[in-house]
Backbone as a printed PyTorch tensor [residue, N CA C, xyz], in Angstrom:
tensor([[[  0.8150,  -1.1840,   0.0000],
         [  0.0000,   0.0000,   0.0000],
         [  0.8690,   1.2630,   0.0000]],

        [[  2.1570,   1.5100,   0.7540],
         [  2.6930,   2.7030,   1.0850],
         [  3.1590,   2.7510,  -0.3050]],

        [[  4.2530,   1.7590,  -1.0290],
         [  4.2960,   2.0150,  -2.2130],
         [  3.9090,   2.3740,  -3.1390]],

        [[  2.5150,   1.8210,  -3.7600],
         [  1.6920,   2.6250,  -4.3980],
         [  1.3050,   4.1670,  -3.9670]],

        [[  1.1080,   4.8550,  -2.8290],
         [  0.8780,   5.9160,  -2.1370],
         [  1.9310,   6.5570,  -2.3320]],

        [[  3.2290,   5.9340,  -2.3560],
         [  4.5220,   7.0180,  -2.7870],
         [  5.0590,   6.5930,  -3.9720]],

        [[  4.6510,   6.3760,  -4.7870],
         [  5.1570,   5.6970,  -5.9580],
         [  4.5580,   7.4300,  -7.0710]],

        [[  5.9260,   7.2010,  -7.7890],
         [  5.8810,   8.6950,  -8.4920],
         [  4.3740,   8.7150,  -9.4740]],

        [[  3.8240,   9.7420,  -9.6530],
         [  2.4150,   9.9890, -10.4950],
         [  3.3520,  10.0270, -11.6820]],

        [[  4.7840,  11.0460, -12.2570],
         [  4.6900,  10.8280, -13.7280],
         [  6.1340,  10.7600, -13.6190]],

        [[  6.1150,  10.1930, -14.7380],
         [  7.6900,   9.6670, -15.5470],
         [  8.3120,  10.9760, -16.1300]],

        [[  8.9890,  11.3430, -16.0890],
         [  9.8690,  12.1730, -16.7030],
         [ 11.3900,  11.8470, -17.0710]],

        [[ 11.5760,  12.3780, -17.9200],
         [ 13.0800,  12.1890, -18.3500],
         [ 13.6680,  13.6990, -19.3940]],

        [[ 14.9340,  13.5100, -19.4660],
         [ 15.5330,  14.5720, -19.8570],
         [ 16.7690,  13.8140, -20.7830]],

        [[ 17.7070,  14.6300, -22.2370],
         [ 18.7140,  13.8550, -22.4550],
         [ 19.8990,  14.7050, -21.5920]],

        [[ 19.9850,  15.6660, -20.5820],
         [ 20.8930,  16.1540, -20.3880],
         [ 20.5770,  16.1570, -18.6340]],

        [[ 21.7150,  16.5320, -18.0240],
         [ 21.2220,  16.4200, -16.2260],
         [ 20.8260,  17.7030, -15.8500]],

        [[ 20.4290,  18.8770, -16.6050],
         [ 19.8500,  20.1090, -16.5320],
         [ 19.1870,  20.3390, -17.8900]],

        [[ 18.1460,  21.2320, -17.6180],
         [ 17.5770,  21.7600, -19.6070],
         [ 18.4370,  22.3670, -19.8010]],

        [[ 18.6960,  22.4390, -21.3640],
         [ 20.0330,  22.6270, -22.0100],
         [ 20.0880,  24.0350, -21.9970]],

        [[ 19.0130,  24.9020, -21.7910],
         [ 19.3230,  26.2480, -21.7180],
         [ 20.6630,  26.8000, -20.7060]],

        [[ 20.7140,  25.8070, -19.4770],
         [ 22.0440,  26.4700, -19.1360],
         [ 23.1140,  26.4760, -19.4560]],

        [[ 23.0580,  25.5140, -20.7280],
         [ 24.7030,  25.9490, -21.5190],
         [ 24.8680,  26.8190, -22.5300]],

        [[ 25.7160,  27.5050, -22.5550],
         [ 26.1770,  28.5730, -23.6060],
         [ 27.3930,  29.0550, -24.0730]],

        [[ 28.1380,  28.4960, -24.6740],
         [ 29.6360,  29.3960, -25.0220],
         [ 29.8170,  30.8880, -24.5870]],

        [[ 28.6150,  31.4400, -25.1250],
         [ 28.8080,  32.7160, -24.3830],
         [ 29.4950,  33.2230, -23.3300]],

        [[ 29.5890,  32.4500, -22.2790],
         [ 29.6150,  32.5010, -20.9260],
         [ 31.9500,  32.1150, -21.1910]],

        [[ 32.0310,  31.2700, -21.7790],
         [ 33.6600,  31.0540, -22.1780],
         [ 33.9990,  32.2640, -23.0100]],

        [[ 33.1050,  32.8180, -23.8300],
         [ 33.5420,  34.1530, -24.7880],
         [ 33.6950,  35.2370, -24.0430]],

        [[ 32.8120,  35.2960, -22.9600],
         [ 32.7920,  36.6290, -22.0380],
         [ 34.3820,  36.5830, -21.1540]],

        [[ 34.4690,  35.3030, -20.5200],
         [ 35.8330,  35.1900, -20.0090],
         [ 36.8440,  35.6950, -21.0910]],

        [[ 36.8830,  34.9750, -22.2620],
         [ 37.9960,  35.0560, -22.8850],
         [ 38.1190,  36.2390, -23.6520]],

        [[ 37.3170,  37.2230, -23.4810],
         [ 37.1170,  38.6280, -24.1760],
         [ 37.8190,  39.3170, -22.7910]],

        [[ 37.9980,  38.8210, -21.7510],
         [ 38.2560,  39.3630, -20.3640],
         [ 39.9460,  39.2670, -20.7590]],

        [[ 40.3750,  38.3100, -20.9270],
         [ 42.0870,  37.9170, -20.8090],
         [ 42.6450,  38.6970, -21.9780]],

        [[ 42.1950,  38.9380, -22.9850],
         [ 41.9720,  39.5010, -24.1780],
         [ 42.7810,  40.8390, -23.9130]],

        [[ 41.6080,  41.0670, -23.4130],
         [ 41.3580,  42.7800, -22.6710],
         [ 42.4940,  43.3830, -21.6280]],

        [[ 42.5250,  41.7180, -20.3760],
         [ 43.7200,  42.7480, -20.2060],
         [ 45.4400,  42.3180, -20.1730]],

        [[ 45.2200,  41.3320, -21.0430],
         [ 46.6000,  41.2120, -21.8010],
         [ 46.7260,  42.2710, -22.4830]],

        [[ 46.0800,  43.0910, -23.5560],
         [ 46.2830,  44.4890, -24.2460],
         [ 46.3450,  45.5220, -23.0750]],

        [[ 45.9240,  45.5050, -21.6350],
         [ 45.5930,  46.9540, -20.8090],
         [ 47.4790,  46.2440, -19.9510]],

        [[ 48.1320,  44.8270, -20.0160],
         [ 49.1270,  44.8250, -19.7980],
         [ 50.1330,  45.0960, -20.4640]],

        [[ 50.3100,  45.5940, -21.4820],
         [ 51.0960,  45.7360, -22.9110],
         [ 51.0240,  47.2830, -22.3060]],

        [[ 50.3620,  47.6330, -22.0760],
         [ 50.1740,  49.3120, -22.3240],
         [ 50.2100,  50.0460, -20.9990]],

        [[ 50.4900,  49.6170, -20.2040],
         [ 50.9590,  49.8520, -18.8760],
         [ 52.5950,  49.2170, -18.2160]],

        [[ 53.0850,  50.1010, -18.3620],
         [ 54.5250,  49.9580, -16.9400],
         [ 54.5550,  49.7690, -15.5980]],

        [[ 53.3760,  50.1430, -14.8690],
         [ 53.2950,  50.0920, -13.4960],
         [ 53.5880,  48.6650, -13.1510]],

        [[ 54.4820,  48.3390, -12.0530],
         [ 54.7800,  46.9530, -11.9640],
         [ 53.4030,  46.5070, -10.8740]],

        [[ 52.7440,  47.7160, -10.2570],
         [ 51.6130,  46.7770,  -9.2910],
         [ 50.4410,  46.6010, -10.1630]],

        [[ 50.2150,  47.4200, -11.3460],
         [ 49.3960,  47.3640, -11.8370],
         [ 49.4330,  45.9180, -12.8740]],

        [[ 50.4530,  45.7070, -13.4020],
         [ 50.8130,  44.5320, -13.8470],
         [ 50.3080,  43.4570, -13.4990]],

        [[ 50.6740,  42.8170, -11.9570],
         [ 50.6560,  42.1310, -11.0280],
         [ 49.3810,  41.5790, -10.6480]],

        [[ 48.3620,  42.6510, -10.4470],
         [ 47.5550,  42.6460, -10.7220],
         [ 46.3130,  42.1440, -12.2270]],

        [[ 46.9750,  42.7200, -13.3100],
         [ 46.5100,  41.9080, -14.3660],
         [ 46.9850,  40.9530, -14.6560]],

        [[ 48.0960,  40.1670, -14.4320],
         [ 48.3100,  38.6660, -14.5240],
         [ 47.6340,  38.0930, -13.4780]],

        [[ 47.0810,  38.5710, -12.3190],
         [ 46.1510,  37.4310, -11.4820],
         [ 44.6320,  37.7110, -11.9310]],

        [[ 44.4400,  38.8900, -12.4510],
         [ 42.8650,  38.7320, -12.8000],
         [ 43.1760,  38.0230, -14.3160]],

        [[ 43.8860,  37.8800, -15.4450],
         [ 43.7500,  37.5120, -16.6730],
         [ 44.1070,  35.6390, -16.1490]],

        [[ 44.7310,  35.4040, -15.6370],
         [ 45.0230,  33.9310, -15.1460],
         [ 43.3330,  33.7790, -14.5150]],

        [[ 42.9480,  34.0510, -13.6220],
         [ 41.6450,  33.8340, -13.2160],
         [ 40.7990,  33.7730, -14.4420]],

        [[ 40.3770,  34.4630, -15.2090],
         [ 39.4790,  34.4860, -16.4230],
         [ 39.8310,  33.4210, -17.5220]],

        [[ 41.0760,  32.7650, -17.5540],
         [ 40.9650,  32.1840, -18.5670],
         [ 41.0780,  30.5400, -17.8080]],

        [[ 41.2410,  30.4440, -16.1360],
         [ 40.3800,  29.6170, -16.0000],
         [ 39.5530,  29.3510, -15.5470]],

        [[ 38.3550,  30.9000, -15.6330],
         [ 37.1100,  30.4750, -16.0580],
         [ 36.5110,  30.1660, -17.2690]],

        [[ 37.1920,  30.3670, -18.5000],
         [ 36.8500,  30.5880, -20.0750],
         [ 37.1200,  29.0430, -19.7230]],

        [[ 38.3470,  28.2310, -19.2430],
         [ 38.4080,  26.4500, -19.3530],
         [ 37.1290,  26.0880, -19.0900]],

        [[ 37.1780,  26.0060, -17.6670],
         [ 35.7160,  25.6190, -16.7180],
         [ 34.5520,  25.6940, -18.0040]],

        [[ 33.8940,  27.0110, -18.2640],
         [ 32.8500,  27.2660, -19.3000],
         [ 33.0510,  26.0730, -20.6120]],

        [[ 34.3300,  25.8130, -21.1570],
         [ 34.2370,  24.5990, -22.3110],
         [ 34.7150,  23.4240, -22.1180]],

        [[ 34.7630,  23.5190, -20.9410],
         [ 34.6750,  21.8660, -20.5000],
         [ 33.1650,  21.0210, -19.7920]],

        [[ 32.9130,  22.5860, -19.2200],
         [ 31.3470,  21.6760, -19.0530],
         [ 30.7960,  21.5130, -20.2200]],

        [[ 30.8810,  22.4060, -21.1740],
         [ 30.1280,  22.0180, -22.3150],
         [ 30.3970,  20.8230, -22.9390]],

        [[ 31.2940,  20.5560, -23.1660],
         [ 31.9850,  18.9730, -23.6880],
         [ 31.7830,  18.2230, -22.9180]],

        [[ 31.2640,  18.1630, -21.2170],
         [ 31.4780,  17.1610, -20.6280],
         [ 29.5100,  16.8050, -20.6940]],

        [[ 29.2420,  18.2470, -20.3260],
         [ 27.7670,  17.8850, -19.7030],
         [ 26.7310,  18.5510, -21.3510]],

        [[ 26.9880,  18.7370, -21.8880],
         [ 25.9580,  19.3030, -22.9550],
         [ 26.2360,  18.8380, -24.5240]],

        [[ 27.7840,  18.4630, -24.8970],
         [ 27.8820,  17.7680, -26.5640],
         [ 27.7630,  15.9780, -25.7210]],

        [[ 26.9150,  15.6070, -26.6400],
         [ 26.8380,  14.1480, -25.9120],
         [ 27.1670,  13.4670, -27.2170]],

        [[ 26.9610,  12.2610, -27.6850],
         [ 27.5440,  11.2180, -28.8720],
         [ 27.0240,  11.8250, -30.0940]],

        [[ 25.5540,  11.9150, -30.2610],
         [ 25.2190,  12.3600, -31.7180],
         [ 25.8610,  13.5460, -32.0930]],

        [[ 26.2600,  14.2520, -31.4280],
         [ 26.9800,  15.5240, -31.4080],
         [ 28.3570,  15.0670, -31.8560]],

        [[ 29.1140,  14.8280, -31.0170],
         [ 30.3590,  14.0120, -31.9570],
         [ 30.1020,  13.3960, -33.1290]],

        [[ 29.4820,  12.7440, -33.3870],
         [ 29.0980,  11.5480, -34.6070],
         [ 29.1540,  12.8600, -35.4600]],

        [[ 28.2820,  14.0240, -35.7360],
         [ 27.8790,  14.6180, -36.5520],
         [ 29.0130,  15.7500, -36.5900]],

        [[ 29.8710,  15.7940, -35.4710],
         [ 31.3480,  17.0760, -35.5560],
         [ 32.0890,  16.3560, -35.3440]],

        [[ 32.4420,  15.6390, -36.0520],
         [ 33.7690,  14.6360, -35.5930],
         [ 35.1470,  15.2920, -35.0440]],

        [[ 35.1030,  16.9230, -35.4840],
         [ 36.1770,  17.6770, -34.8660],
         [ 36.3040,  18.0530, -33.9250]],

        [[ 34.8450,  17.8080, -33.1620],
         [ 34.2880,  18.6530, -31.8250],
         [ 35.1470,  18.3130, -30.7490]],

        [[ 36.0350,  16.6060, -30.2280],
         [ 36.7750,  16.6890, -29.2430],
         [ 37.9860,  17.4930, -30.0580]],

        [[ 38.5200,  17.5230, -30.8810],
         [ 40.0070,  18.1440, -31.0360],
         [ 39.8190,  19.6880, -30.6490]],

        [[ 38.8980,  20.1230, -31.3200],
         [ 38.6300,  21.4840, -31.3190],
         [ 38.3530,  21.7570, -30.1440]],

        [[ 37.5420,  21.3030, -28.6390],
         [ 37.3260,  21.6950, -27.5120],
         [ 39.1560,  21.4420, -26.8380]],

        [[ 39.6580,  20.3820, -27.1290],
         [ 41.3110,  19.9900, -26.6960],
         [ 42.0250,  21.3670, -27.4230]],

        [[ 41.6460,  21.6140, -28.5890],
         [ 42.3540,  22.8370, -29.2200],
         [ 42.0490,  24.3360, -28.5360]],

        [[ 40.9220,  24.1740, -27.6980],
         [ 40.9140,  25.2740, -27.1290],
         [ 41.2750,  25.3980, -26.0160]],

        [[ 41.1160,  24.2300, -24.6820],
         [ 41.7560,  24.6410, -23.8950],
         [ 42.8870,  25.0120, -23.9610]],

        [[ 43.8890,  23.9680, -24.5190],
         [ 45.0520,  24.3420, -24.8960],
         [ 45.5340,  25.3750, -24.6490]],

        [[ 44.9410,  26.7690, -25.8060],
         [ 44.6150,  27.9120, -26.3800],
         [ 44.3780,  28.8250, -25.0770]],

        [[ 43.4280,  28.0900, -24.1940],
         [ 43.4800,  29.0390, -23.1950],
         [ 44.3960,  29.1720, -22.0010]],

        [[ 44.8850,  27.8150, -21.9460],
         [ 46.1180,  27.7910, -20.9620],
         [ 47.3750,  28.4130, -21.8600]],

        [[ 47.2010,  28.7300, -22.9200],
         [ 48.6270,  29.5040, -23.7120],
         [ 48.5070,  31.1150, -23.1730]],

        [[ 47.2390,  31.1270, -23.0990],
         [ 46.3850,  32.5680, -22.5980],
         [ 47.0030,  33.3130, -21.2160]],

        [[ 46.4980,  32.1530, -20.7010],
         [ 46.8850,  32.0890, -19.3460],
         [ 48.4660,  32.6810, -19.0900]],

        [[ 49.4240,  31.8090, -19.4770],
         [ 50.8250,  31.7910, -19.2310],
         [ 51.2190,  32.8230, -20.1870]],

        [[ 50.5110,  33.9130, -20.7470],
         [ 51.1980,  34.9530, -22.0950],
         [ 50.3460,  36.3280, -21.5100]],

        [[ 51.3920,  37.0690, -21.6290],
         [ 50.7150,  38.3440, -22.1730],
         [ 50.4930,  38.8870, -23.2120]],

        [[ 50.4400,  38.0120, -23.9310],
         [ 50.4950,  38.2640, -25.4670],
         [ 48.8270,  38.2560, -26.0600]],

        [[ 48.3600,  39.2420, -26.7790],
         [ 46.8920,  39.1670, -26.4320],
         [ 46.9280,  38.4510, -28.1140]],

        [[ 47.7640,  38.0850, -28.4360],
         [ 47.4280,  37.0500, -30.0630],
         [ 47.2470,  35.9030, -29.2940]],

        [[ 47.1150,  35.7200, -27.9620],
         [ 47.4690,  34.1580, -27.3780],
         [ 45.5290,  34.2170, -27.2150]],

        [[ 45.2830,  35.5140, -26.2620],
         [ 43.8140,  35.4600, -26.0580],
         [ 42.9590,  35.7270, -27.3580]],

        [[ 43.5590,  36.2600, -28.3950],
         [ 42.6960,  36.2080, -29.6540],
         [ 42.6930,  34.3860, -30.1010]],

        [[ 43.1120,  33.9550, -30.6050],
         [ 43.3990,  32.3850, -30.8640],
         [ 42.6280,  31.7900, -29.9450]],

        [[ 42.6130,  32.0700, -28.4090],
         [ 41.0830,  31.3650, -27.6760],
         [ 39.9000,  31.8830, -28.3410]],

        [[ 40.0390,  32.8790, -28.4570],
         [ 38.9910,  33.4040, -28.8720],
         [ 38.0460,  32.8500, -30.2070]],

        [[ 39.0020,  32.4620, -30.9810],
         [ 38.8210,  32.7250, -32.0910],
         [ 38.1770,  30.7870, -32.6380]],

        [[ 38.9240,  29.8380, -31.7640],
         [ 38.2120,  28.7580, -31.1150],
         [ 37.1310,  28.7280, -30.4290]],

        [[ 37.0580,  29.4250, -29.8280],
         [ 35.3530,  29.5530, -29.2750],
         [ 34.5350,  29.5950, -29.5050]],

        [[ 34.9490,  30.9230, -30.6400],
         [ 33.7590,  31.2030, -32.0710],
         [ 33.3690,  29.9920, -33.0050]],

        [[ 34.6510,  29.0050, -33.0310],
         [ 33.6120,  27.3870, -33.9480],
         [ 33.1510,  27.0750, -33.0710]],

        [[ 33.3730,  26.5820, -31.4580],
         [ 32.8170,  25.7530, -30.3640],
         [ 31.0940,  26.4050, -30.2400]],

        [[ 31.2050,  28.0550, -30.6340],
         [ 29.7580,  28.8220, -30.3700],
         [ 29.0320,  28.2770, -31.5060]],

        [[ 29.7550,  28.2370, -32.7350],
         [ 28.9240,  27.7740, -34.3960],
         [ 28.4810,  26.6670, -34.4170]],

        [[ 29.3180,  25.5850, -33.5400],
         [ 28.7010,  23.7310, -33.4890],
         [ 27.6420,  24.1920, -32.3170]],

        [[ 28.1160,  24.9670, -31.2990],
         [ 26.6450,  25.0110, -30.2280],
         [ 25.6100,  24.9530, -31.0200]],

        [[ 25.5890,  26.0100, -31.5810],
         [ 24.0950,  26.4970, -31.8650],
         [ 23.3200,  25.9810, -33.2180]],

        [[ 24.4040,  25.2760, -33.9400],
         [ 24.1460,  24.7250, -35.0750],
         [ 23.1630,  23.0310, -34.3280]],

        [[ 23.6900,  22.7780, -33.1810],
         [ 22.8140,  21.9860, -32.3110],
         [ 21.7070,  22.2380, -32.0560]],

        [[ 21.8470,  23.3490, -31.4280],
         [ 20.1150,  23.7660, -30.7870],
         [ 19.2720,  23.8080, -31.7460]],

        [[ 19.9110,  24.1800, -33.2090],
         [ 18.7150,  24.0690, -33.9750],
         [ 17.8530,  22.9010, -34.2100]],

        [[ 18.9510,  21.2390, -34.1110],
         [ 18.2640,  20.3040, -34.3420],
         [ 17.9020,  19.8240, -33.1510]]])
């Protein structure tokens, strides 16, 4: 009896462990527009505290820009997604990469090149959502 009495009224299911609305590249572009930004505001400044300062906030941002495309690869491109981008693991491996080059450079061609990976990782996103 208790079983039936607690036994679920409806079935539900999902293909992802959240609705997919909470994933978005966006969220890795915003970081990596951050390291971007102030790898160029470190180029253009001498101050050594001010420096110091932008290598711990640009190191922070680009590993949040990781974090942002690794959940996506881990928790949101699932098999048919590969099957159909067969480039999709190299290209997510090609970007972290990209962003740990980020990371360790002040060189803002290092944060353009994440960047610029992101922008296919954003084109396979959304080329998804459509189907």
């Amino acid at each position: 009896m208790f079983s039936r009495l607690f036994a679920p009224k409806v079935k539900v299911s999902a293909h992802c462990d959240l609705p997919c609305g909470v994933y978005d590249p966006a969220q890795a572009r915003i970081e990596a527009e951050s390291v971007k930004a102030v790898q160029e505001k470190y180029q253009a400044n001498d101050d050594p505290d001010f420096r110091a300062r932008a290598i711990v906030i640009k190191e922070q941002r680009a590993e949040l820009a990781k974090h942002h495309v690794s959940v996506l690869w881990s928790d949101y491109f699932k098999a048919p997604h590969f099957e159909k981008y067969p480039q999709l693991h190299q290209l997510v491996n090609d970007t972290l990469k990209a962003l740990s080059a980020a990371k360790a450079s002040s060189d803002p061609a290092t944060g353009q090149k994440a960047l610029d990976l992101i922008a296919e990782i954003d084109k396979i996103f959304w080329e998804t959502k459509k189907a």
